[in-house]
Structure formats: C-alpha cells, structure tokens
N, C-alpha and C positions, 0 to 999 in steps of 0.2 A: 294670221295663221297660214300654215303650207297650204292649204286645200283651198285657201282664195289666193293667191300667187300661182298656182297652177292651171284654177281656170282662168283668172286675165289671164293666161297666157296661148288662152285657146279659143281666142275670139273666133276663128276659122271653123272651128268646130262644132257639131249641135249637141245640144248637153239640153237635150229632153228628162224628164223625169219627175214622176210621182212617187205616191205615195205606194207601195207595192199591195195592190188590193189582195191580201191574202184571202182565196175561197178555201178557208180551212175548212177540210172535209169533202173534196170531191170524192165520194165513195162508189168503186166501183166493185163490183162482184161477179165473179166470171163463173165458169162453168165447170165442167168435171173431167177428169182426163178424156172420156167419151167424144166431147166437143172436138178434138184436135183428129178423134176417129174417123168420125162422123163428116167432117168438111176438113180439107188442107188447109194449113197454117196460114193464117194471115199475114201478109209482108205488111213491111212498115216503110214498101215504098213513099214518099209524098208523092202527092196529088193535088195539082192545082185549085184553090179555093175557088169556090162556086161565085159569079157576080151580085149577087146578091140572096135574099130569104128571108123566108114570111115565120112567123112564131110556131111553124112547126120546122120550120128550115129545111123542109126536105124529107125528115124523117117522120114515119110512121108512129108517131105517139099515141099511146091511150092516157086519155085524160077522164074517164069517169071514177080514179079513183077508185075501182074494185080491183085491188091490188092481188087478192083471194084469185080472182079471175083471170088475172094475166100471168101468176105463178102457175095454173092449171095448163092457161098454154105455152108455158114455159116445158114445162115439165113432158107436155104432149110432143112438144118441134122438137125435143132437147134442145132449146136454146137457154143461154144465160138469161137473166132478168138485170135489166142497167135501169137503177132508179133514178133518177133526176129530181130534188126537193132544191125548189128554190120558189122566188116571188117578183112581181113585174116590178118592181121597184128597185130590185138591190144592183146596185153597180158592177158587182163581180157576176153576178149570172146575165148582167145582160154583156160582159166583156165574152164569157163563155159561150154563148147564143154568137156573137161577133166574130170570133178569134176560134171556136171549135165546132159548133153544131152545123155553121154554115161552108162547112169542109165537105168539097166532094169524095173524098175519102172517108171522111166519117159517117158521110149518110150514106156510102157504100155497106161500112164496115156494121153499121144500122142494121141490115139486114140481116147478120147472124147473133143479133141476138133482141128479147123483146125490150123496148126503150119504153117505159113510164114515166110521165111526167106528173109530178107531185107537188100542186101550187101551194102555200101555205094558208090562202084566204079561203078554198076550196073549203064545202062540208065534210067533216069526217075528216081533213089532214092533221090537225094536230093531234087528234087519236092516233092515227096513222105513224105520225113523228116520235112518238112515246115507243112506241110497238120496234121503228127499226133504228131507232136510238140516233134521230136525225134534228140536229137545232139551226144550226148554224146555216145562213143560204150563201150560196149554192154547198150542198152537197151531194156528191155522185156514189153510187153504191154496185157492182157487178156482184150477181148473187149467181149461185148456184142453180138449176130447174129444182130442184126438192128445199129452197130458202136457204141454205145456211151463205153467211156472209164471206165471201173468196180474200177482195180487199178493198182498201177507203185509197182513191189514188188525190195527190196534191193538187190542187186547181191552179197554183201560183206560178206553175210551170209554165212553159211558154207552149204555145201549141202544138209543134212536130215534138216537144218532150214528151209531153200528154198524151197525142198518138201509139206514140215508140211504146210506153209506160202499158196503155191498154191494149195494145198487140200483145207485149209480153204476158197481158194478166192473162188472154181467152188464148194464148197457147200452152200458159203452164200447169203441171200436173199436179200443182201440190195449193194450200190456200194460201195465203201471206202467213198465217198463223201457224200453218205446219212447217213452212217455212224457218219462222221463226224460234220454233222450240226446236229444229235440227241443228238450225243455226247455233244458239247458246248453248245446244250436247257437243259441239264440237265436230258434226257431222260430216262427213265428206260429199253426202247427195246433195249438197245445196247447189244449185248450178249457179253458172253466173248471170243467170234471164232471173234465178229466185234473188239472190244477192241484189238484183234491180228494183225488183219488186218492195224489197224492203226497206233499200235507201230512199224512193220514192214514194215510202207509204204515207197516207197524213197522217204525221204524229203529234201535228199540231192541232187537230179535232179533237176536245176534250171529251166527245163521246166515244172517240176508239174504244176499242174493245182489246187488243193485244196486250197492255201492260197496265198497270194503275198507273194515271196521271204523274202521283209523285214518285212515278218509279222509270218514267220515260225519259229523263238526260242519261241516267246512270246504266241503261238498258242501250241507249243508243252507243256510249262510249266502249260498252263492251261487245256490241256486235263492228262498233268499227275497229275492236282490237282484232276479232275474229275473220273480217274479212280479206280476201286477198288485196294485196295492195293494186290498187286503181281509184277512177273517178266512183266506184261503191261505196269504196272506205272513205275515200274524201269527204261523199257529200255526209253520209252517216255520223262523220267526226263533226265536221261544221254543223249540222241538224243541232248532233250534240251540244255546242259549245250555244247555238242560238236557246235552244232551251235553258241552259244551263243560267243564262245570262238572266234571264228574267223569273227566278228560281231565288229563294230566300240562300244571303250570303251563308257561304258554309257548309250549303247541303251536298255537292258534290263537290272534292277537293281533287284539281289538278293541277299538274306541274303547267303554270302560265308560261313558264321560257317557250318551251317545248311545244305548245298553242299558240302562241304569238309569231313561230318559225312556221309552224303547219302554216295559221292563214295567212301571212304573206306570202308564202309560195304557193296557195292555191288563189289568190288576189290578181298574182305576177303573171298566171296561165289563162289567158284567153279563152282558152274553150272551158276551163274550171269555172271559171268567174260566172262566164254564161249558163252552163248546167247547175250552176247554183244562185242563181240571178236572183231566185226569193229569197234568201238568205242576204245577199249581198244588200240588195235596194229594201229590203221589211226590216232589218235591224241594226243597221250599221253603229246607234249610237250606243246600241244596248251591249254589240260587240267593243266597242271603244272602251265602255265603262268596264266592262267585266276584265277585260285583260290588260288595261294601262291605268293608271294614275292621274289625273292634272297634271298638266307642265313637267310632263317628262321626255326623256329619248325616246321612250319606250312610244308614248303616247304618237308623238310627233310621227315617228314611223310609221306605227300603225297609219294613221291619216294619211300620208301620202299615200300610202297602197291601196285602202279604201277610195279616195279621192279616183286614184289612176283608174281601178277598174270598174267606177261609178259612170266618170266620164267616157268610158270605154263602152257598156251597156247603152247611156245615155245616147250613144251617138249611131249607135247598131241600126241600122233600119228594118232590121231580117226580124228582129222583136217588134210585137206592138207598141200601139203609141202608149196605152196603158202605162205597157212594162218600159218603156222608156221615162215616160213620167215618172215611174219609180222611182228610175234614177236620178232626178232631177230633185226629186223628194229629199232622195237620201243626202246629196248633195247640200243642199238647201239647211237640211237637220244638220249637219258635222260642220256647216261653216257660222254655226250660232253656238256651237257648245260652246263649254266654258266661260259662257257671257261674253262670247269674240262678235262683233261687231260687223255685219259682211259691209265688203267695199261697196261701193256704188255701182261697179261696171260690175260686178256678182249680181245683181239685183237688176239689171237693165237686160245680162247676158239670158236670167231666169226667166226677165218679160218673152224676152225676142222668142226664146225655145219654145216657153208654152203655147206662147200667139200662134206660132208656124204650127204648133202639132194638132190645135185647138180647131182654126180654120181649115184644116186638113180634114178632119172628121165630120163626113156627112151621116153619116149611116146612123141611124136614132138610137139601135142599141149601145154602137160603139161610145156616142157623145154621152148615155149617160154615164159610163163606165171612166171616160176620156176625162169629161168637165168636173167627176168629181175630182178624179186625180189630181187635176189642173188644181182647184182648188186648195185642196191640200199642198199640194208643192207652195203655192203661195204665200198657204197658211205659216207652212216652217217655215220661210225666210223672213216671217213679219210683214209680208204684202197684203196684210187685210183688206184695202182699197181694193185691191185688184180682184182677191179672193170674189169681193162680192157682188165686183161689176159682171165676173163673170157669172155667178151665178145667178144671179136679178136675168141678166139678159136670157139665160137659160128658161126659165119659168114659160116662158112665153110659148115653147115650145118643146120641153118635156113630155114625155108621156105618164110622167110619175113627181110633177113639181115641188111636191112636199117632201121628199126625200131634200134635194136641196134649202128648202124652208130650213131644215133641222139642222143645216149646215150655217146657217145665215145667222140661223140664232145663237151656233156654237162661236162664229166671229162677233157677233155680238156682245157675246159673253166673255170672250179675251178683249176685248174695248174695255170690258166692265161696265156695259150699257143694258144694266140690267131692265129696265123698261122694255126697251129695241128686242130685248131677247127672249122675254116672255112672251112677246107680243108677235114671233115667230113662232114661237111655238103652239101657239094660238092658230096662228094662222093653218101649220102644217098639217095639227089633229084634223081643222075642218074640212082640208081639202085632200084627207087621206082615202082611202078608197079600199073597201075587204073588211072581215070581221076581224083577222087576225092581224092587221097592217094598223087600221084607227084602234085596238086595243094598245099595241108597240106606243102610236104616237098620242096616243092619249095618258100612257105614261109618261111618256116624256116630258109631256106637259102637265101632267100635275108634278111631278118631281124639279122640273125646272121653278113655276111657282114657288113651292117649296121650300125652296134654294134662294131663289133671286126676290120674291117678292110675301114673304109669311107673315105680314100681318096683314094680307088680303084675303082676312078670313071668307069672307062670302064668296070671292071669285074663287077661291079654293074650293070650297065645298058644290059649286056648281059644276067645276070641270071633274071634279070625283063622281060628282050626279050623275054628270054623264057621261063616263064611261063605264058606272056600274049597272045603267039604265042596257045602255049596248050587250053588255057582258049577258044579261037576262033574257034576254034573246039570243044569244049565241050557243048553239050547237060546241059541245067537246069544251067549252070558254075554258075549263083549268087542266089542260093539258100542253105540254112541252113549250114553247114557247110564249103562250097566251100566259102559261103560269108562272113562267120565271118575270115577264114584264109585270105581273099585276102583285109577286112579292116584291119584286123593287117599289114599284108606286106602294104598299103598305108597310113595308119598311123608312119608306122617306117621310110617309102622313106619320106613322108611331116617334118620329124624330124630331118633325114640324111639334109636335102634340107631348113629347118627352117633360113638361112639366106644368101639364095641365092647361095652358093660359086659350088653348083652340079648344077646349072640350067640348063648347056647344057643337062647334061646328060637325066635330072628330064625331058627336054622338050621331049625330045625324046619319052621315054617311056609313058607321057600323051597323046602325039600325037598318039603312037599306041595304048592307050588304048579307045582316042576316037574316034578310027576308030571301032573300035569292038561296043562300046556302040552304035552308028550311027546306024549297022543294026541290034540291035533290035528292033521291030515293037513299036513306040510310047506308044501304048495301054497295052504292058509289062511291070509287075513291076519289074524285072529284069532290065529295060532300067537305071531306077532312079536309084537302087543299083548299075549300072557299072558306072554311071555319079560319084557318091558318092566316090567312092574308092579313086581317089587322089586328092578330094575335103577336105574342111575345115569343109563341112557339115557333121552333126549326118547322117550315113545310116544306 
C-alpha cells in the first residue's frame, strides 16, 4: 500500500500516534451578555503551562456536589458556572487535568467563572448526570448564572484550540443555540466568534441538546453551506462528513466527487489538518470507507493524503503525546485495511515512536491518558505482544489499574483466549474502586462471561450476585450511567438465558433483583428502570 511506502520512507521522522481519545462532550456553558459588561474580554493570549498540579490543579473546585449551591453563587458573582463530570480513571479526563486544567492560563481564566467538579462515583452524581443530561467522561458544560446551558465545547481539541474555543464562549452574547437557529434563518447577526462556536461544538455527545441525534450530519452540512467560506465552514463540513461516515448507508446523500476534492485540500493544508486533528487521527478509516471503494484511484489517493497529513500530526511536537499517538493510531488502522499486510520496518518504525513518546511521559495523569493510546496504536497494527507488555508493566504503577485490566482482556479476546480474557475481567471488577466505576466493571464482567464463557452457569450467577448485592446499597444505582451499564449486563443475561437452558441460574439472580426493585418507593422512577433490567421491555 502507498501509506506503507511513504512511511519507510520517513525513517528520519517521528510518526507518534494513538488512538484519538475523543472526550465527546466537553460541555461548557458560559454566561450572559452581562459577563462581558461586568469584567473586560478575556484574551486568548497563551500562557505558559504551569510545572506541574495536584487534582485540583490550581483551581478552586467545589466538590461537595451541591450543585443548587454553587449555581446560587453563580448567580450572586454573576459568574458562569463550568461543570467538569468526569472519573479518576478515564484516560481523556486525566489527558484534560494534563494538557488543560494544569494551564496557568486556565486557572487564571478559573477565576471568572464558578468551576464544579463532578466525580461520577460521588453520592448523588448520577442523579445529578440525569438532571444535566451528562454520560460520557469527561464532559465540560459553561452554564449561564440562572442554569440554562450556553454550550458543550469538544474535548478532542488540542489545548490552545480549547482555550481559544472558551475565550470565545465567556465573551459571546448569544448561547450556541441561539446561534444556531440564526444561523439556519439565514441570519446576518451571526459573528464570526458565533460561527466558531458552532464549528466547535460537540456534536459528537449523544446528549447534546441542539438537534436530534439523527438529524446532526444533515444539520452540520447545511450550516457549513451557510457559513462564510473559512476554516468554520471547513471544519463544519468535515464534522459533517465524519458523522456522516458512521450513519446507516443512504441516510444523507452527497455528491462524493465534490467531498473527496474538499478533504484532500483541507488534508494538503497544514493548519486545516491540525484545527481538525480529531477528525483527521479518530476516523480516518471511517472517512476512507465512506468516500472510496476497494482498489481504486479514488481509494489510493485518498490514502496518501491521509497518510501525508497523519504523519504530519504525528510528528508535530506543539501537540500532545496523546494527540500524537493519534496519529500513530490512525496510521497503524489505514496501513491494515483492506487485509494489507504492514511491512516490517511499519512495525518496528510504530515500536520506536511509541517507546520515545511512552518513556517521555512521567506525569501520572498524562501516562494514563499516554499508555492507553500507546496501547491502542498497537493494538491496530496487530502488536498484541507489545500492547500488553505495555500495559502489564503499567499496573504496577497506575493509579486506576483496572482500567488497563479491561484493556488486557480486550487483547486477550482478539488472541481468542477466551479463558485469559474472562479471567481479566475478573481481575479488573475486583480491583475497581466507586459505586459507579465496580457497577461499569462488573458489567463487563458479566457480559464478557456471557460471551466468552456460558456454560459457566455458577460463576455467572456469582458475578451477577455481586454486583446486584453492590447495586442494593448504592445510593441513585439506576440513574444515567449506572443504568445504561446494568441494561447492558440484562440484556446480555436475557441472551445468555434466550432459550431457557440457564434458568435455574437466570431465576435466581431475577429473584434478587426483584427484591432490590421491591424497596424502591413506588413513586421512584428508579422503581420502573430496576423492574426493566431483566425484562423484555425498552427501559
């Protein structure tokens, strides 16, 4: 393939790159024209990053979770309220804690507005997650002092984008939203700070609020017909085309000539490429498939410009190692499509990057953020070996081990060592940590059983025991995240149990579970969502 001819051809060069940790849904929500009254505009000078920071990084966080509370002195400072939901575990919020919170500009810019921190394991957060419509970790949210939601900004951005992105939001006069419906009237008020706003909104959070889910390619290609031609319209089109890509065939029809001319000249332009870096390193295969063929011209080109502006990222050092890893990810995925075969020196070129970028990373947030990417990059080239040496060695000194577990099980599981892989997942539920974190990996782990090992009826119904023993003690248990993992784990038991041959087991664990549903008070909606789980009905 071109794309492995191009990098033998760049041994000289560093071709870093992961998997692009998308934090789909940094939500932020800013304030009201007032704000801009009240204190002068915030520049989006940079400011040199802080040497290090501790897990409040500098800024003034409230962490008691009475979020009622801190919108009261939202409202009193007229400051915005910037929600922060995430968990010590997940890789993109501790790359954000690394790459954003520990900015002395940003814990400047801390000051003018109130910053919550909203852990997921926390009591009362997953109520809380239901209420501002937050699942996904990290997501960031800039609210207005009287609650309403300004805008959801993209975490996958690199950090001076991100800056630039919430400068614009706490100076502008209008929400993303109002934005947005002046935008599609055809409006002339839309500035070009609003037009950023909206190119960089997350539209990849399936809980946005701006458009219905299956209405956001078709939404995106018409506000990038709308906008004036620049890097807005660019990224708006490509957003589009990335959506679009992973969208049932059909549902939005575009002329591909015409798409396939856009992304190679936004591929060909060095600062496009980089302003669009999450698109470029999160979906390159998905772009390949959507607009070429197998073993075409078409295909072939594409590849090389992908290829060009992968290893272009990749080699960037002004980006994190994360988002370099990206690139390396991305790379790694386009030189296996089509069952192409990477060379050997592809494979050795992939060791060398990740090794330098891997050993490079001391900082605990950044490595877990770093090591998974690492991982993953390896994973797409078929470096399993490597994948796991690096994460075994990781364990030892994580601060969240079992995240990686769940990675070890998933190489395990492309070996097709299904023993190895259950027996990870084993491992990760017990060394998980929070009410809402060992719920996640305790599905995982009955689902992986499930899957890899069903006619281990008693070990099944032990690891359902307990996590429906956890769940009975858990505060909020069927709210937002806690309930979408515990209808997957009862979706997977109703599939394991699909023709009766587990029933003793399957009864058992309904029997405990509707003991638990029993004492919630009637009048909770929680009641309905515990009945649902190993039901046949939609919950």
């Amino acid at each position: 393939m071109k794309i492995q001819s191009a990098l033998s051809a760049s041994t000289a060069r560093t071709l870093p790159g992961v998997l692009a940790t998308s934090i789909a849904g940094l939500v932020l929500c800013l304030a009201n024209p007032v704000f801009a009254v009240d204190k002068p505009a915030i520049s989006a000078a940079p400011v040199a990053a802080s040497t290090g920071h501790s897990d409040s990084g500098g800024i003034d966080w409230r962490k008691d979770n009475d979020v009622d509370a801190a919108f009261v002195q939202a409202k009193a400072s007229k400051k915005p309220l910037f929600l922060y939901w995430g968990a010590v575990w997940c890789p993109p919020c501790n790359q954000v804690k690394a790459t954003i919170f520990n900015r002395q500009d940003f814990i400047d810019r801390s000051r003018h507005f109130i910053p919550v921190y909203l852990d997921g394991d926390t009591p009362g957060a997953q109520k809380l997650a239901a209420r501002f419509k937050v699942r996904g970790y990290p997501t960031m949210i800039l609210f207005k002092p009287d609650g309403s939601e300004i805008t959801r900004l993209p975490g996958e951005v690199d950090a001076e984008r991100y800056l630039q992105v919430l400068v614009s939001a706490m100076n502008s006069s209008l929400s993303v939203q109002d934005s947005l419906k002046l935008a599609l009237a055809g409006s002339k008020k839309v500035s070009a700070e609003d037009w950023s706003l909206l190119a960089d909104y997350s539209w990849d959070d399936p809980e946005q609020k701006l458009v219905n889910n299956k209405d956001v390619a078709s939404t995106l290609f018409r506000l990038a017909e709308l906008c004036p031609a620049g890097p807005n319209a660019t990224r708006l089109y490509l957003k589009a085309l990335s959506v679009s890509a992973s969208t049932p065939p059909g549902q939005n029809s575009i002329d591909k000539t015409v798409a396939l001319e856009k992304v190679i000249k936004a591929l060909g332009d060095t600062h496009l490429a980089r302003d669009n870096m999450d698109i470029v390193t999160g979906s390159p295969a998905e772009l390949l498939d959507y607009l070429s063929a197998p073993k075409t011209d078409t295909r072939s080109k594409l590849i090389v410009a992908l290829n060009a502006a992968l290893l272009k990222l990749a080699d960037d050092t002004t980006l994190s190692k994360t988002d370099r890893l990206g690139a390396v990810n991305g790379l790694a995925t386009l030189a296996k499509l089509d069952n192409a075969k990477p060379e050997p020196g592809f494979l050795k070129d992939i060791q060398k990057r990740v090794t330098q970028i891997e050993q490079a990373t001391t900082d605990a947030y950044e490595r877990q953020s770093v090591v998974n990417a690492a991982a993953h990059a390896y994973g797409s080239a078929g470096m399993l070996d490597e994948s796991d040496n690096l994460l075994k060695a990781e364990l030892k000194r994580s601060h969240s081990p079992y995240y990686f577990m769940s990675s070890l099980a998933s190489n395990a599981k492309k070996r097709g060592d299904k023993a190895a892989a259950v027996n990870w997942y084993e491992q990760a539920y017990n060394a998980a940590k929070g009410p809402a974190t060992r719920l996640q990996w305790g599905s995982s782990y009955v689902s992986g059983l499930t899957e890899l090992a069903p006619s281990e009826d008693a070990r099944i119904e032990k690891a359902v025991q307990s996590v429906l023993a956890e769940i009975g003690t858990t505060e909020n248990a069927f709210y937002e995240r806690n309930r979408a993992y515990l209808d997957r784990m009862g979706k997977k038991l109703l599939e394991w149990n699909k023709d009766g041959k587990h029933q003793a087991s399957f009864q058992k664990v309904r029997t405990q579970l509707d003991g638990i549903c029993a004492k919630l008070p009637a009048n909770d909606p929680q009641r309905a969502a515990c009945q649902a789980v190993l039901s046949n009905a939609k919950s």
